[in-house]
KEVO-498998 format. One record per residue (C-alpha): x, y, z. Coordinates in nm, 3 decimals. Layout:
       u       v       w
       X       Y       Z
...
This chain:
       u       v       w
   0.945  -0.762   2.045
   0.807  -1.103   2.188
   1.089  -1.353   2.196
   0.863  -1.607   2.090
   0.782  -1.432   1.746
   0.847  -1.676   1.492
   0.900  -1.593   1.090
   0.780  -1.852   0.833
   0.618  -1.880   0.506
   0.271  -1.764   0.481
   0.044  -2.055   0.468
  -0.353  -2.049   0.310
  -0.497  -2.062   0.628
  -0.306  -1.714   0.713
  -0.531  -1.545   0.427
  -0.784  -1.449   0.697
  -0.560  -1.279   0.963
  -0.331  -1.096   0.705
  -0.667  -0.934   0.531
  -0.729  -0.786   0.868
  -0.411  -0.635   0.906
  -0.414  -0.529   0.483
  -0.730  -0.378   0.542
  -0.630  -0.132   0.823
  -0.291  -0.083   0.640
  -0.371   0.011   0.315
  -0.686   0.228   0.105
  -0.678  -0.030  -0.111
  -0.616  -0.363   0.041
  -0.583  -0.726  -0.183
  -0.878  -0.966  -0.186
  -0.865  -1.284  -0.052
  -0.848  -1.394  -0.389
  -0.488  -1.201  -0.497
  -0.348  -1.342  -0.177
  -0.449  -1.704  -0.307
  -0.260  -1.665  -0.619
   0.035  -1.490  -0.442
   0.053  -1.842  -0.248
   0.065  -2.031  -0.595
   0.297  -1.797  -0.791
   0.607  -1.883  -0.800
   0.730  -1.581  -0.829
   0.577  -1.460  -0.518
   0.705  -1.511  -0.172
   0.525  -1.395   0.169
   0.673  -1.409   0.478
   0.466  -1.366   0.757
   0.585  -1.325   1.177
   0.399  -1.504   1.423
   0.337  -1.510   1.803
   0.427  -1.930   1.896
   0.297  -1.970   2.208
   0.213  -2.327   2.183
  -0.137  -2.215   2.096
  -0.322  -2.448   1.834
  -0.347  -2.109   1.630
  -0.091  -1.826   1.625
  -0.138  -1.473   1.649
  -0.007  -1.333   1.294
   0.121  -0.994   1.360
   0.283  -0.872   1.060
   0.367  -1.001   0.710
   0.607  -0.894   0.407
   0.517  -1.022   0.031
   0.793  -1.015  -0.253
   0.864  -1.089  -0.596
   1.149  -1.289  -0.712
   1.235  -1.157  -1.067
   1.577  -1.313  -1.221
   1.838  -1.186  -0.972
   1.623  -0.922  -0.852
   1.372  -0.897  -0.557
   1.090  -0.636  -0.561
   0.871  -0.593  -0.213
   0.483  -0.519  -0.264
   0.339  -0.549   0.054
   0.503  -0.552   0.428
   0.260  -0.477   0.716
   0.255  -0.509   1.092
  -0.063  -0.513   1.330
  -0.113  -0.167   1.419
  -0.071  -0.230   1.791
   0.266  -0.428   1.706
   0.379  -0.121   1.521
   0.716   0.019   1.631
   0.804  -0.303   1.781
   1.037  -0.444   1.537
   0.848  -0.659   1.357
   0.867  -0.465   1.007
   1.252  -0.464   1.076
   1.253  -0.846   1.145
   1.051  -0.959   0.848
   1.260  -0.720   0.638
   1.594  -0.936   0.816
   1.442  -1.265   0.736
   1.368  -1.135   0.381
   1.748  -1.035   0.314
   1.861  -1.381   0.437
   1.619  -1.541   0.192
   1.760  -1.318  -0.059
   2.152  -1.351  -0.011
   2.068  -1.741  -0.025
   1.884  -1.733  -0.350
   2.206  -1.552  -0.503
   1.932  -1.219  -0.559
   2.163  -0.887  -0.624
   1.897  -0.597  -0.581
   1.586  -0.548  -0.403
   1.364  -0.239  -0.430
   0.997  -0.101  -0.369
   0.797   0.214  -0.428
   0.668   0.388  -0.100
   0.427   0.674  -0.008
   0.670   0.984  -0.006
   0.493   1.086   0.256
   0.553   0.746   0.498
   0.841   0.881   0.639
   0.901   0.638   0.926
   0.849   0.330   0.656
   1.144   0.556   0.478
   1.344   0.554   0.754
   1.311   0.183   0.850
   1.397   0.103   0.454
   1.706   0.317   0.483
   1.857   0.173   0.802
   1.865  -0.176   0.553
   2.050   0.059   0.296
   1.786   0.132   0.091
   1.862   0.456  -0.128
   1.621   0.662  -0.317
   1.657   0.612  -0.670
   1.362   0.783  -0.862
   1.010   0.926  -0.837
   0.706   0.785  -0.998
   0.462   1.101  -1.016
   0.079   1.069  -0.926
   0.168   0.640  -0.874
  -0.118   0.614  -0.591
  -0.450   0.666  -0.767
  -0.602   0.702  -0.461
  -0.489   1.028  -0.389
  -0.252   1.144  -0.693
   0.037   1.093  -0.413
   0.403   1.069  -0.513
   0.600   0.697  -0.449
   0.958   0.708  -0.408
   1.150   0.403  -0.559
   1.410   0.283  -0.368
   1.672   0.011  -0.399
   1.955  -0.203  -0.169
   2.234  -0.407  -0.313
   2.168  -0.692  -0.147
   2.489  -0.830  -0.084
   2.582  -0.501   0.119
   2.346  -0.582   0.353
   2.369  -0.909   0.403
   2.706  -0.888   0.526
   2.566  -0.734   0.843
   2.326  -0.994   0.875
C-alpha cells in the first residue's frame, strides 16, 4: 500500500472518480445523483482513500459509505480500484471507519454481502465480523443469497 495514501471524507468533487470505481464494482452501481444526497444526509458518512502526492488532484482509489443509525453503524458500499485490489486499501478504510465509530460512542456495525464474495468475507471477519443471518434471494440481480454480518464495535477497536 502507498505510504502516501491518505483517508478523508468524501468531498462532491469525488462523485466522478468513485462512479468509476462503483461502476466496475457493482451490477448495479448508484447514480451520481444518490451519491449527492449521501453527501447531504446526515446520516450518511463516506470515507474515501486517496493517493497525496502533492498533485492538484488525487488519485481516489477506494471508498467505504456508512450509515449512522442511533448507536449503530450499517456499511452499504466499500470499494477499491480494481488494480488497488488486494493492497490493503479495503482493510484501511474499514480501520479508519472503526476509529470513526469507537469515537462517535457507535456499539454495532453490520452489512449484508454476496455469499458468494468470499475474500470480502474473509477481510470482514479478520475485523470480527460474525455471520448472523441470511436474507434469501436479497440481490435481485441474480436471486443470490447476502449474508448479514455484525462486529461489536468496541471489540475491535481495542486493537486499533
Amino acid at each position: 500500500m502507498p505510504s502516501n495514501l491518505r483517508i478523508r471524507q468524501m468531498e462532491l468533487n469525488d462523485i466522478q472518480a468513485i462512479m468509476e470505481i462503483e461502476g466496475r464494482s457493482f451490477p448495479l452501481p448508484y447514480s451520481a445523483g444518490i451519491w449527492e444526497r449521501e453527501k447531504r444526509n446526515s446520516l450518511s458518512r463516506t470515507l474515501v482513500a486517496v493517493d497525496d502526492r502533492g498533485e492538484e488532484t488525487a488519485d481516489l482509489r477506494g471508498y467505504l459509505n456508512f450509515w449512522l443509525i442511533l448507536d449503530e453503524a450499517e456499511i452499504h458500499r466499500i470499494a477499491v480500484k480494481e488494480e488497488y485490489r488486494r493492497s490493503g486499501i479495503a482493510g484501511r478504510l474499514l480501520h479508519e471507519m472503526f476509529k470513526v465509530l469507537r469515537d462517535m460512542g457507535i456499539v454495532s456495525a453490520h452489512l449484508e454481502v454476496r455469499q458468494s464474495n468470499h475474500d470480502a468475507i474473509k477481510l470482514y471477519e479478520k475485523f470480527g465480523f460474525m455471520i448472523k443471518g441470511r436474507r434469501k434471494g436479497y440481490y435481485q440481480e441474480t436471486g443470490e443469497d447476502a449474508l448479514i454480518l455484525a462486529a461489536d464495535v468496541k471489540g475491535i477497536t481495542q486493537a486499533i
